[in-house]
C-alpha positions in Angstrom: 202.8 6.1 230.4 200.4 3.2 232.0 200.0 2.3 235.8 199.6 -1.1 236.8 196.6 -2.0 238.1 196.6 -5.4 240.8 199.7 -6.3 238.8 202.0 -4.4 236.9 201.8 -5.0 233.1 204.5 -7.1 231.5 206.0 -6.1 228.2 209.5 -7.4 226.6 212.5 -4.8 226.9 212.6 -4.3 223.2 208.6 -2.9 223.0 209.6 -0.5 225.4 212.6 1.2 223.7 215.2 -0.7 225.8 217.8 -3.5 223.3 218.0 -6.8 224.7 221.6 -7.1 224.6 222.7 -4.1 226.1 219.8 -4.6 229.0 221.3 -8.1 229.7 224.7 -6.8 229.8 223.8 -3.9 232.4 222.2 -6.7 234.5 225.4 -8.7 233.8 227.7 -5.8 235.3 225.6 -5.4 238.4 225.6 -9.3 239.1 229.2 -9.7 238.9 229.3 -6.4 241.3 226.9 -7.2 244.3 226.7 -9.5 246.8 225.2 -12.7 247.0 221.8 -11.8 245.8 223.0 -10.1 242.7 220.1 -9.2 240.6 217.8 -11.8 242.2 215.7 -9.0 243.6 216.0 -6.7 240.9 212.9 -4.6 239.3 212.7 -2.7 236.3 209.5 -0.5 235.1 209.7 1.8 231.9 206.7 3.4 230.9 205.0 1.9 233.6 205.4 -1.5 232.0 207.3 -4.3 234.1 210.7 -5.1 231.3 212.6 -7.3 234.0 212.1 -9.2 237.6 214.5 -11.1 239.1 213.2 -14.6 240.5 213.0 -13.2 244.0 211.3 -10.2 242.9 208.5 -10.7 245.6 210.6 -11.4 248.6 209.5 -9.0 251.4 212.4 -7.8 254.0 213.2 -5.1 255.7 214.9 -2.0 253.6 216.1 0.1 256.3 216.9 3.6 255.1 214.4 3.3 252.6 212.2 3.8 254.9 213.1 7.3 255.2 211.6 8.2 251.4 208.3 6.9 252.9 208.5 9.3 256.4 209.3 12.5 254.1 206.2 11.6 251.9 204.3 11.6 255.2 205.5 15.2 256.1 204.6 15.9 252.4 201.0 14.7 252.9 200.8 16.5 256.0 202.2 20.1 254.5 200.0 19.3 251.3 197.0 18.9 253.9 198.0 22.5 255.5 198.9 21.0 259.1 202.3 21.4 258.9 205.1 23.5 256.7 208.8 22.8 256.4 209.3 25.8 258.6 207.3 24.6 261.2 209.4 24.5 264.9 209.4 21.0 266.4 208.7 22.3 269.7 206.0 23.4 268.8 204.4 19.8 268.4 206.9 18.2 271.1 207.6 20.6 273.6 210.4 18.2 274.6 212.3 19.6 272.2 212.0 23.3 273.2 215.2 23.3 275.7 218.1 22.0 273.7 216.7 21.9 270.2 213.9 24.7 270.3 215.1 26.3 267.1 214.8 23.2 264.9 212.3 23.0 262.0 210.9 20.1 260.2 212.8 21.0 256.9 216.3 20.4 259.2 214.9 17.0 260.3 214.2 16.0 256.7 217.2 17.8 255.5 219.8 16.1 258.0 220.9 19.5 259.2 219.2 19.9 263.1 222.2 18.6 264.7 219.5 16.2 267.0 221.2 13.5 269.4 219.3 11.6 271.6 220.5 9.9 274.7 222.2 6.7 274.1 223.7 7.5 270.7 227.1 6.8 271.4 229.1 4.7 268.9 227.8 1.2 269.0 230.7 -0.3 267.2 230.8 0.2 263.4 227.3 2.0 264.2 228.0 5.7 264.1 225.2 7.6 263.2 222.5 7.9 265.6 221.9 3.8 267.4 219.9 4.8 270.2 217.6 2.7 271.2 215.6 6.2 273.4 215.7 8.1 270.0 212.5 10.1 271.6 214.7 11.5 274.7 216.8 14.4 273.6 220.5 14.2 274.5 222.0 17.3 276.5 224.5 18.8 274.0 223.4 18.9 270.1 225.4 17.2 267.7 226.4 20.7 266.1 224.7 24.3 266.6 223.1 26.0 265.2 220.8 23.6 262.9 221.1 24.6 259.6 224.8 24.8 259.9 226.3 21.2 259.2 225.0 18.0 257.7 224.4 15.0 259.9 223.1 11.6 258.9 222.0 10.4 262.1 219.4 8.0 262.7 217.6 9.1 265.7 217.1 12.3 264.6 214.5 10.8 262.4 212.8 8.4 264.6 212.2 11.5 266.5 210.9 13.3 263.5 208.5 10.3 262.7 206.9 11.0 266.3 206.5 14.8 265.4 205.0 13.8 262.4 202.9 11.5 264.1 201.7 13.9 266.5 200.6 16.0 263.5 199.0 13.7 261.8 196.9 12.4 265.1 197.4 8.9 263.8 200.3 6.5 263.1 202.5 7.4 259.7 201.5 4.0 258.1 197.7 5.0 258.0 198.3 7.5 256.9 200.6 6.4 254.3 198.4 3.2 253.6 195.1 5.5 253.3 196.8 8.6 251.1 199.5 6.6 249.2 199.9 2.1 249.4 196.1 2.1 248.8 195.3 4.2 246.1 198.6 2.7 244.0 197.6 -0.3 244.6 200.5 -2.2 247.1 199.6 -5.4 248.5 199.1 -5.0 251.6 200.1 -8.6 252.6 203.1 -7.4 251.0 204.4 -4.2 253.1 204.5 -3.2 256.2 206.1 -0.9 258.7 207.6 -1.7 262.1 207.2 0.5 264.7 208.1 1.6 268.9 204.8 1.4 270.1 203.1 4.0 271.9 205.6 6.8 272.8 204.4 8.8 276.2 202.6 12.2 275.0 201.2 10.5 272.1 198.0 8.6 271.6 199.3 6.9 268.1 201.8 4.5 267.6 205.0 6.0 266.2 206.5 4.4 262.9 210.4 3.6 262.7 211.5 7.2 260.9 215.1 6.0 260.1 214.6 2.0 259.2 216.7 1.5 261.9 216.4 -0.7 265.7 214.0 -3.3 262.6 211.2 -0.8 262.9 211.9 -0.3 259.3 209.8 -0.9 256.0 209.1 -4.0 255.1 208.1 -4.9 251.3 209.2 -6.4 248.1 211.0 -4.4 245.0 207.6 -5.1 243.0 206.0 -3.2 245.8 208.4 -0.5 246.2 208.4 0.1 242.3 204.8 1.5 242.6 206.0 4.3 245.3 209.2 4.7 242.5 206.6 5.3 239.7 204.6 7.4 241.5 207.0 9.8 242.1 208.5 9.7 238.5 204.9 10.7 237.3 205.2 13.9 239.7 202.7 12.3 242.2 200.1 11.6 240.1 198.4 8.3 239.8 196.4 7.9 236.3 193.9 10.8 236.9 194.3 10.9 240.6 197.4 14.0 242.1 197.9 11.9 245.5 201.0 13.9 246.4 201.4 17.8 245.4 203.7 18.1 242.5 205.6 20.7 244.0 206.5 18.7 247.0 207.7 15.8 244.6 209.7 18.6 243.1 211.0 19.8 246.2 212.1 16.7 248.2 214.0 15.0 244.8 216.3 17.9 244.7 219.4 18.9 246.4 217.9 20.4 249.3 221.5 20.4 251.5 224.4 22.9 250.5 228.0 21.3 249.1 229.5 24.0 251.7 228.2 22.7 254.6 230.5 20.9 257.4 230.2 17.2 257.7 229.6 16.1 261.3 228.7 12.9 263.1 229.0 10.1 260.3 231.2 9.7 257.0 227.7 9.3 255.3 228.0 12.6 253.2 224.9 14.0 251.7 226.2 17.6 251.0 225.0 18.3 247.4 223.6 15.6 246.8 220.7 15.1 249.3 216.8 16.1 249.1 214.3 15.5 251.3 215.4 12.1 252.4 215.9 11.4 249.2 219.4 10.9 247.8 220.0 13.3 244.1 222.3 13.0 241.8 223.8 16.5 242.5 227.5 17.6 242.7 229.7 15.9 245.4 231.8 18.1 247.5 234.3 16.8 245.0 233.1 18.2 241.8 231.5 14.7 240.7 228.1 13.2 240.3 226.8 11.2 243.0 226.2 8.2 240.1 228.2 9.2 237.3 226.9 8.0 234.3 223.1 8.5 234.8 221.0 11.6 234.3 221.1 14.5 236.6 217.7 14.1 237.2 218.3 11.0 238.8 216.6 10.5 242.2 216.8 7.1 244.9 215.7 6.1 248.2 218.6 4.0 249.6 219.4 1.4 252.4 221.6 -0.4 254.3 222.0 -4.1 252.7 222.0 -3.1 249.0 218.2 -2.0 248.9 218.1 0.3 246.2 215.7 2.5 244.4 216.3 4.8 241.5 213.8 6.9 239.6 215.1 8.1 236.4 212.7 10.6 234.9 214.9 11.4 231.6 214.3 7.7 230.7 210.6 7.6 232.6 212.2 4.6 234.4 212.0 3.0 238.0 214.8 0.6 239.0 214.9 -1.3 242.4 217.2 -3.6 243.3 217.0 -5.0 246.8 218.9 -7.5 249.0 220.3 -9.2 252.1 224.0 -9.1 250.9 226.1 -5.8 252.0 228.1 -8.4 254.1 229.1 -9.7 251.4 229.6 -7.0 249.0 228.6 -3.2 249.0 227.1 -1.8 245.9 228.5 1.4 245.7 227.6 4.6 244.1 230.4 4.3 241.3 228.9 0.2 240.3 225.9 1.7 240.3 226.7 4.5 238.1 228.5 2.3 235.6 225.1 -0.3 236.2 223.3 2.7 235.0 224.9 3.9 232.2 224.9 0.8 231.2 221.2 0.7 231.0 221.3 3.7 229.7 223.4 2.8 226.6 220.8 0.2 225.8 218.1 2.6 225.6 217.1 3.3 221.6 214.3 5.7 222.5 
């Protein structure tokens, strides 16, 4: 295993165990199956070596829910640092929150499962799951009680947990994240970003967009991303360097919400199949793989748009494909489990 240094080294697909053929074909499938971008954006790393970019593999855009892979590695940093831990009550860093939400922890914001609603999240047409544009003021009646008890994927529930975090870290989330993490793996920073809401009263730092929603999302390119992809495929380690505690990496890449729980608020169902804001390829609530055809081991941050990334340690792979086309055409989990078995029947070692 290498790690790129300014740039990511290049290899053919064949030096790195992958046929030619049967890669091209994958690629093939997953054109034919997007949108309008296809595989224009698309990234592939195996054994930290670069074995395909799409011509538009450094255009930077927003990434939306990606964004919430990058605020769970924030509270990582910030438990790893011994200023936080997943059991931590949020009132106890916004006291806000100690009327209607008193009993929720940080490991039900990352989780989905604190039943948070601010004011102003009602339906904004097709958007269901948590609009507001005043994520920081806590809505009278909770989405569900107690937290723990349901799964939610609601947006403002994690802008709000981005300005916990934020207050525990005494500094905005993308220091920290540029110091502890973009910096040390080497991302461009004239490539990557993150939007944000400003100062929010009661705190002296900026506060990061949490959810990647209201455009205070992530911005980069799926060159960029890949290094955050390969990081976490090499257990947060970086060559000799651990920059994020193995166990966390553990932790948030595996099912970290119940198949039991009740489903409330959205149709976006991450019961068995979700981490620590990151989606795993668990058991559905219908007995099925989230991606059937690729290992179970299977991890990927995931956003609105088509903006896609998948870390596949059985194959010591990243994959990211990113784009501007779900109006088009939604990739959805089924494509991309045929895209990845696909690309996993090319593999020869």
């Amino acid at each position: 295993m290498i790690f790129p240094g300014r740039e990511w080294q290049e290899a053919s697909p064949a030096s790195q165990g992958l046929d030619p053929e049967g890669l091209r074909g994958a690629i093939d499938y997953l054109e034919r199956h997007a949108g309008q971008d296809g595989a224009r954006e698309l990234v592939i790393v195996r054994n930290g070596y670069l074995v395909w970019r799409g011509p538009a593999a450094d255009k930077v855009h927003g990434v939306w829910s990606c964004t919430k892979a990058f605020t769970s590695t924030t509270l990582g940093l910030l438990i790893d640092d011994g200023k936080c831990s997943l059991d931590t009550p949020a009132r106890e860093i916004v006291p806000a929150l100690a009327d209607r939400y008193g009993e929720v922890t940080l490991r039900q914001f990352t989780t989905m499962t604190s039943g948070y609603r601010a004011v102003g999240d009602e339906p904004q047409g097709t958007y269901v799951h948590g609009p507001s544009k005043t994520p920081f003021t806590p809505g009278l009646e909770p989405l569900f009680s107690p937290p723990g008890s349901a799964y939610a994927y609601w947006d403002s529930a994690m802008n709000q947990f981005a300005h916990v975090l934020t207050r525990v870290a005494g500094e905005p989330l993308h220091t920290l994240f540029r110091r502890r993490i973009a910096e040390p793996i080497g991302m461009d920073p004239s490539h990557w970003r993150w939007g944000d809401f400003g100062q929010v009263e009661g705190t002296s730092a900026v506060v990061n967009g949490g959810a990647g929603n209201q455009g205070r999302n992530v911005f980069i390119n799926a060159r960029e991303l890949a290094r955050l992809g390969h990081l976490f495929l090499n257990r947060g380690r970086w060559k000799d360097r651990q920059l994020l505690s193995e166990k966390w990496v553990s932790l948030a890449t595996s099912v970290q919400v119940p198949a039991g729980l009740e489903l409330r608020g959205a149709p976006i169902d991450g019961r068995g199949v979700y981490g620590f804001n990151w989606w795993v390829n668990g058991i559905t609530v219908d007995g099925e793989r989230k991606w059937p055809g690729a290992p179970p081991g299977t991890f990927a941050a995931s956003g609105f748009n088509n903006n896609d990334m998948f870390v596949i340690p059985e194959w010591r792979m990243v994959v990211v494909r990113l784009g501007l086309d779900e109006g088009t055409r939604e990739i959805t989990d089924a494509v991309y489990g045929s895209f990845l078995a696909k690309l996993g029947a090319a593999l020869r070692n």
